[in-house]
KETITI-664002 format. One record per residue (C-alpha): residue in one letter; x, y, z. Coordinates in steps of 0.25 Angstrom, whole numbers, plus 5000, padded with zeros to 4 digits. Last residue first. Layout:
<rs>
aXYZ;...
</rs>
This chain:
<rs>
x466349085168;x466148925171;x467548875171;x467448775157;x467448625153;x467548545141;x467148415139;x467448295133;x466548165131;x466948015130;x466247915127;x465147955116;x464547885103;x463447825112;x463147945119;x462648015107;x463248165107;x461948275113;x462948345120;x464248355111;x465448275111;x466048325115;x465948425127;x465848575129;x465748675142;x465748595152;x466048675168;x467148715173;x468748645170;x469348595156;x469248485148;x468548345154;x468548235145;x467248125150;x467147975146;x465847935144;x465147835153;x463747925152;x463947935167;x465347975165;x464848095155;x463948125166;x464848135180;x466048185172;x465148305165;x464448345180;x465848335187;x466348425176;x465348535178;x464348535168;x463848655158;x463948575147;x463948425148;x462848385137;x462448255137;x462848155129;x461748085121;x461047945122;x460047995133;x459948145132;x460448225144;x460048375146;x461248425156;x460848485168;x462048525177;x461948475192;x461548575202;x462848555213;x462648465221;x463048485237;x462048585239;x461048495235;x461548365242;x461448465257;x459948455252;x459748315249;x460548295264;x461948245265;x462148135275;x463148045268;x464148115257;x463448125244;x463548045232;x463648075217;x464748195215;x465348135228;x465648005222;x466148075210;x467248135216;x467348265211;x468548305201;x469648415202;x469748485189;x470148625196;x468848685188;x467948575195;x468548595209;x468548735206;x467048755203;x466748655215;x467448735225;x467048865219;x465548815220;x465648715233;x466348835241;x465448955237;x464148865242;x464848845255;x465248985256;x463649035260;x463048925267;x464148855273;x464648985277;x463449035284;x462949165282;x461449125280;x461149265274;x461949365270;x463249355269;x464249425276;x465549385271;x465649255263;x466949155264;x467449075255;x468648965256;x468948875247;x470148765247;x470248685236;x471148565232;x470748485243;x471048335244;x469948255251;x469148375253;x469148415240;x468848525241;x469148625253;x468448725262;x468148855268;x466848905269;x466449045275;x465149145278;x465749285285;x464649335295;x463649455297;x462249445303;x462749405318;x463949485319;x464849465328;x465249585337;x465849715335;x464749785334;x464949875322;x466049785316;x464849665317;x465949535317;x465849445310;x465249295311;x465849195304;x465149085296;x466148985293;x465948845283;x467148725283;x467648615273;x467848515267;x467248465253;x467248325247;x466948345232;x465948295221;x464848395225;x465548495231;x464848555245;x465148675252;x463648705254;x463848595262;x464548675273;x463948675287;x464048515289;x463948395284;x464648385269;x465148525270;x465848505285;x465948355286;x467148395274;x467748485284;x467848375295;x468448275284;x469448375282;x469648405297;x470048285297;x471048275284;x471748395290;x472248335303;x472748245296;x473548315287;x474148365300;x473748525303;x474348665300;x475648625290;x476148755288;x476348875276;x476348775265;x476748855252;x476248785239;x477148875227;x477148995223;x478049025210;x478949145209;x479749215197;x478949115184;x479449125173;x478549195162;x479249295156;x478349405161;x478849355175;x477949265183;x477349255196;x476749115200;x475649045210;x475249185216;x473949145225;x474449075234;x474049025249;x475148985259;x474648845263;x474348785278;x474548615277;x473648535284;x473148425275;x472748515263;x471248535267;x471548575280;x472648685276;x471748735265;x470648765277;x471848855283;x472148915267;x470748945265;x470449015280;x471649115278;x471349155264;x469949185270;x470449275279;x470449235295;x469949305307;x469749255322;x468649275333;x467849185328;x468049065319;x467448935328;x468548915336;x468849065336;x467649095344;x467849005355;x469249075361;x468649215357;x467649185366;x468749135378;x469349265374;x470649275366;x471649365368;x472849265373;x472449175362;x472649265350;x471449305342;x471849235326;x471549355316;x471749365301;x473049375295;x472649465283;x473149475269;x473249585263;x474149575250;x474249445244;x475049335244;x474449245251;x475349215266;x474149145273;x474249255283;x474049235296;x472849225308;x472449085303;x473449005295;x473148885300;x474248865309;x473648995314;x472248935316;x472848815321;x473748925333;x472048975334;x471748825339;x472848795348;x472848945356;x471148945356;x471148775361;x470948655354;x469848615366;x469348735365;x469148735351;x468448605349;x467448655359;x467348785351;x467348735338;x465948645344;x465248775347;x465548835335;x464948705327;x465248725312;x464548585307;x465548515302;x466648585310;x465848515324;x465448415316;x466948365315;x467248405330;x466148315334;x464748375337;x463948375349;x462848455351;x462448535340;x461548685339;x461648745326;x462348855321;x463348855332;x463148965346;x464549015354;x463949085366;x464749185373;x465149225388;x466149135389;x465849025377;x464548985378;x463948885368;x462748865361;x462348765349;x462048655356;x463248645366;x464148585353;x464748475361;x465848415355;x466148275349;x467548235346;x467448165331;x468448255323;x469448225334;x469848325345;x470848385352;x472048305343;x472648445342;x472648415326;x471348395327;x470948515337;x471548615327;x471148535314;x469648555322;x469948705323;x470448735309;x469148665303;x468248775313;x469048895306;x467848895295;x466748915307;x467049065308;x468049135298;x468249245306;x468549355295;x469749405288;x469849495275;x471149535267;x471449375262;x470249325256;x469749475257;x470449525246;x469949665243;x469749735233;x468249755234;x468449835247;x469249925239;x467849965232;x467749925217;x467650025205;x469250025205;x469349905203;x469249905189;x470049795183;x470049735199;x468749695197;x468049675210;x467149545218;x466649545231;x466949455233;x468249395234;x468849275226;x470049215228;x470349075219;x471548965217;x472349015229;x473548915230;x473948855243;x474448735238;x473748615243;x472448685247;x472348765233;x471448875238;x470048945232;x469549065241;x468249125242;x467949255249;x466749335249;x465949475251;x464749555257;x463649435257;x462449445249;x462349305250;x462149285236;x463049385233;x464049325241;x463849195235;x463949235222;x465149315222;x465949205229;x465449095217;x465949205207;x467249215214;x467649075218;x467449045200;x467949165197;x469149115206;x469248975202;x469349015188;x470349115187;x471249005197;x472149085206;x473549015207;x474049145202;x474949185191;x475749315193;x476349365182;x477749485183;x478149615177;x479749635180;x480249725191;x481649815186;x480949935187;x480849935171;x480250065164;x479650045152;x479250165142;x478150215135;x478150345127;x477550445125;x477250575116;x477350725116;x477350805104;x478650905102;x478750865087;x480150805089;x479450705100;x479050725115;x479050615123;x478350585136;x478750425144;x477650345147;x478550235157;x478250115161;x478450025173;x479049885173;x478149775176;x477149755189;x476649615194;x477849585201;x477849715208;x476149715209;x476149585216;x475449605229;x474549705222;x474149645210;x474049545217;x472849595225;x472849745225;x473249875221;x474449835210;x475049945203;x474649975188;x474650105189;x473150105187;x473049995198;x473149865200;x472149755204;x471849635213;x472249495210;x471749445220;x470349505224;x470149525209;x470249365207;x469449355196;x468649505197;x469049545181;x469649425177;x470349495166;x471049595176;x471649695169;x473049795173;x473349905163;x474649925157;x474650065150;x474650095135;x474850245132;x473850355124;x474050495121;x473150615120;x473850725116;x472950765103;x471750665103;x471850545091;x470450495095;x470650365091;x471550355103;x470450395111;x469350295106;x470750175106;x470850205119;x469450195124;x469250055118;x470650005124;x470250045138;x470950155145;x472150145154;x472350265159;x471550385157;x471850555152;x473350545158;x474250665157;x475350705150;x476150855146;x475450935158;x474751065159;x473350995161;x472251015152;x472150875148;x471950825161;x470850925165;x470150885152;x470350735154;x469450775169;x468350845164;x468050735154;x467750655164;x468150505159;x467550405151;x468750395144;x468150395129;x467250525132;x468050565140;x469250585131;x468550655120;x468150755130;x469450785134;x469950805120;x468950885117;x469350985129;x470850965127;x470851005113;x472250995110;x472950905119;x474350925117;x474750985130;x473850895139;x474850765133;x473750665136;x473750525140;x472850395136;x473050265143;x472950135134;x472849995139;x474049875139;x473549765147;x473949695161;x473449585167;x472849515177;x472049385179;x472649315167;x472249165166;x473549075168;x472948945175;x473449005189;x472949135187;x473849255181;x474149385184;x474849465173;x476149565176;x475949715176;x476249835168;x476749935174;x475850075174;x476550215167;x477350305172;x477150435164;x478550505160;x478650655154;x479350755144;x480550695137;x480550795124;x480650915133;x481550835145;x482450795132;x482650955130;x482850985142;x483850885145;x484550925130;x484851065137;x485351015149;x486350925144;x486851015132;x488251025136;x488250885144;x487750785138;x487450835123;x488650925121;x489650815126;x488750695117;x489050795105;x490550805110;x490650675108;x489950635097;x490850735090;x492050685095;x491450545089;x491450595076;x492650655076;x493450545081;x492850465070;x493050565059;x494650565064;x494650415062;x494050405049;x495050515043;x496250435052;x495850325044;x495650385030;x497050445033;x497750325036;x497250265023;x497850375015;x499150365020;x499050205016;x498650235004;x499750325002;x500750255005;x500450134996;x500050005000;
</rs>
């Protein structure tokens, strides 16, 4: 290579370099300018174009129930704005957004004549009202989405779940308790200006470092519209002020329904009372009466005080305790310990309980979970209230034998009961099964919890027996499942008159507590009745409720009845106890030759008459039938088996 190419490549090179170094010189001195020489002048500048940030509501995570079903969600609605400055006709405009919003055209007026570059005109809007507006095309009106909780369920489980608020933020319920996991990361509405001066926003998201998370619930959908409805029928048909029911798992502690009546929706609570809100399973505590009669005799059981056989002397009905009578229902002279909870003698828990003792039986009550928390996880649980020996009159002594003097929750009454009917073991109730993150995984699980074993399986399977003597004999048999063995226990409490301060003899709470089946529970119910009109008894009144949301579940839960039962009655049952015992049958119009038609039958009902016809029966699904093949009216002789298809009752 020659000289002088070589000279001239060296130039093109340092040529190259110098524009580089230029270049960048340039750059650097333009960044100096910016940052520091012109620092203040470009923040104002930035502060004009960057005007204003709205906050806006998190979204929040999906509540499921244990099959899946969405109980609460959230959905993306429009919220309309307004930049007062580029309003143009404010007055029109005002009016035109009444008339959509529904709202006092006063009031939009007022807003859109303020000196201010953003305010809210309504949050949250309907999709119909939105798309009204947005046809509109109004000069400085803007429109935003916003997360907005929705309860598909409407009242299913309101008492529960509870509700949020228009930020979003949990109020009550679950909603509540789990309003950090349930929450996601916040947003932002952040003002603009663009190069044309006009204002506009836009939506950012802020991240608090919490991710948005699912909670699935052991709470059936079904089982609790189902406790619901049959809860709201029997207080309005007592004409009572409110009620209870409660659907428990016994083995593992799992709540599978909580209904409360009366009855809200949490979409719009707003147009309920507070009283509404509540939770009285585990807020409200009363003296359960007669129902803490089982936890006696399992007391002076497992004391060896007394055998279910060991006779007591009832006094006929009257019985003077210091300067007190204690009366029963009806008069009786000698009972056993067994009839003695059968038939809901006060008198007869008063002589079992002095010979048990006030400081043996009340340390039971404890064991059983009385005057504590069951440790739910919900807000607002209360303890209830257990008189401590050293305080207690000799009245006081008698009274809580039979329920008096004392306070429990109905939370409280389901899990001690569940203790009995799982062989002796005191469960933590649930009612959050899994939390989930928006993956999917699963961050914490529930499992069983056994909190203490309270009694000897033993022990349990006699008072069983006792509890069963209870609805098939005794002051329960309103309880009644056709097909099932059903133990369990009525109360009728008396309250207390807060003008007088004595019991009242007009006002009481109606109760029954029970489980089925007998032989191996998978249900614990308890429901209780406040002030109902009429006979207040709790046979009379919770009974019913018991035998239709026990027998909906046991049906829904695929859990079949023993034939034997379905066809023959225990011994001793009058023609009238066998009415409320059987369920009305389904009437089906039956041609000789041709298969019947199924629908509208429970499926004890389809498996009792298909195998009569010696077909062979496919059941599908839970409820009651709602289609079959072959069809009603197919000749029996080409048919040997039938399916059918069944559905929850809505």
């Amino acid at each position: 290579m020659k000289v002088r190419e070589k000279n001239w490549i060296r130039f093109r090179m340092y040529l190259v370099a110098v524009f580089f170094l230029v270049g960048l010189g340039i750059i650097l001195a333009r960044a100096y300018q910016l940052q520091v020489l012109q620092k203040d002048k470009l923040t104002t500048m930035a502060r004009v174009g960057y005007r204003d940030t709205i906050k806006l509501p998190p979204k929040r995570g999906t509540i499921y129930d244990r099959e899946g079903h969405e109980l609460a969600v959230s959905i993306e609605v429009d919220s309309i704005y307004a930049h007062p400055n580029h309003v143009k006709n404010k007055p029109e405009t005002a009016r035109q957004l009444s008339k959509i919003l529904s709202m006092n055209r006063g009031n939009i007026l007022k807003d859109l004549k303020k000196k201010r570059s953003f305010v809210w005109i309504a949050r949250k809007i309907s999709p119909e009202k939105g798309s009204q507006i947005k046809a509109l095309k109004l000069a400085g009106i803007g429109f935003t989405k916003e997360s907005r909780r929705y309860y598909p369920g409407r009242e299913i489980g309101a008492h529960l779940i509870g509700f949020s608020g228009e930020d979003n933020q949990g109020l009550e319920g679950l909603e509540r308790k789990y309003d950090r996991l349930l929450k996601g990361p916040e947003r932002t509405l952040v003002q603009m200006r663009d190069a044309l001066g006009r204002p506009f926003f836009i939506s950012r998201e802020v991240s608090h470092g919490d991710e948005m998370h699912n909670l699935i619930l052991t709470i059936d959908k079904d089982i609790q519209y189902k406790a619901q409805e049959s809860l709201k029928a029997a207080v309005k048909k007592t004409k009572a002020k409110s009620g209870q029911c409660i659907v428990i798992n016994p083995e593992t502690g799992e709540v599978l329904a909580m209904a409360v009546v009366p009855l809200f929706n949490p979409n719009v609570f707003k147009k309920h009372r507070p009283f509404q809100w509540r939770n009285r399973i585990i807020t409200d505590v009363y003296e359960p009466g007669s129902a803490v009669k089982p936890f006696l005799l399992a007391a002076a059981l497992d004391r060896n005080i007394v055998t279910p056989n060991t006779k007591f002397y009832c006094e006929d009905g009257k019985y003077r305790v210091a300067n007190h009578t204690i009366h029963d229902t009806k008069k009786h002279d000698y009972l056993s310990a067994a009839e003695i909870v059968a038939f809901s003698s006060n008198i007869g828990a008063v002589k079992i309980g002095k010979r048990v003792g006030y400081e043996t039986f009340t340390a039971y009550l404890k064991k059983f979970g009385f005057g504590e928390k069951t440790g739910i996880e919900l807000l607002g649980e209360r303890t209830g209230f257990i008189r401590p020996a050293k305080s207690a009159k000799e009245i006081d002594k008698a009274n809580i034998y039979f329920g008096q003097g004392m306070s429990a929750s109905s939370i409280q009454l389901a899990m001690a009961m569940g203790a009995i009917a799982n062989g002796g073991n005191l469960m933590r109730p649930f009612v959050v099964k899994t939390i989930t993150d928006q993956r999917g995984s699963v961050v914490k699980e529930n499992h069983p919890t056994v909190i203490r074993r309270v009694i000897p399986p033993k022990i349990a399977r006699k008072v069983k027996r006792v509890l069963e003597r209870v609805v098939i004999e005794g002051t329960g048999p309103e309880a009644a499942i056709s097909g099932f063995r059903v133990a369990g226990k009525t109360g009728t409490s008396q309250k207390v008159d807060p003008k007088t301060k004595k019991y009242s003899k007009k006002n009481y709470v109606a109760l029954f507590v029970g489980f089925v089946p007998a032989e191996k529970p998978k249900l614990v119910i308890m429901i209780s009745v406040d002030e109902p009109k009429g006979d207040p008894y709790g046979g009379l009144v919770a009974g019913p409720v018991f035998r239709e949301v026990g027998g909906w579940t046991l049906n829904h839960l695929r859990i079949n009845p023993q034939l034997r039962l379905v066809k023959e009655e225990p011994p001793g049952l009058s023609d009238v106890r066998r009415q409320i015992i059987e369920p009305e049958p389904v009437v089906s119009i039956k041609v000789p030759g041709q298969l019947p038609d199924f629908k509208g039958q429970s499926m004890r009902e389809v498996l009792k008459g298909g195998r009569s016809l010696g077909l062979e029966v496919i059941l599908e699904g839970t409820g009651l039938a709602i289609k079959q093949a072959p069809r009603p009216g197919s000749p029996l002789k080409k048919v040997t088996k039938v399916r059918i298809q069944f559905s929850p009752p809505m």
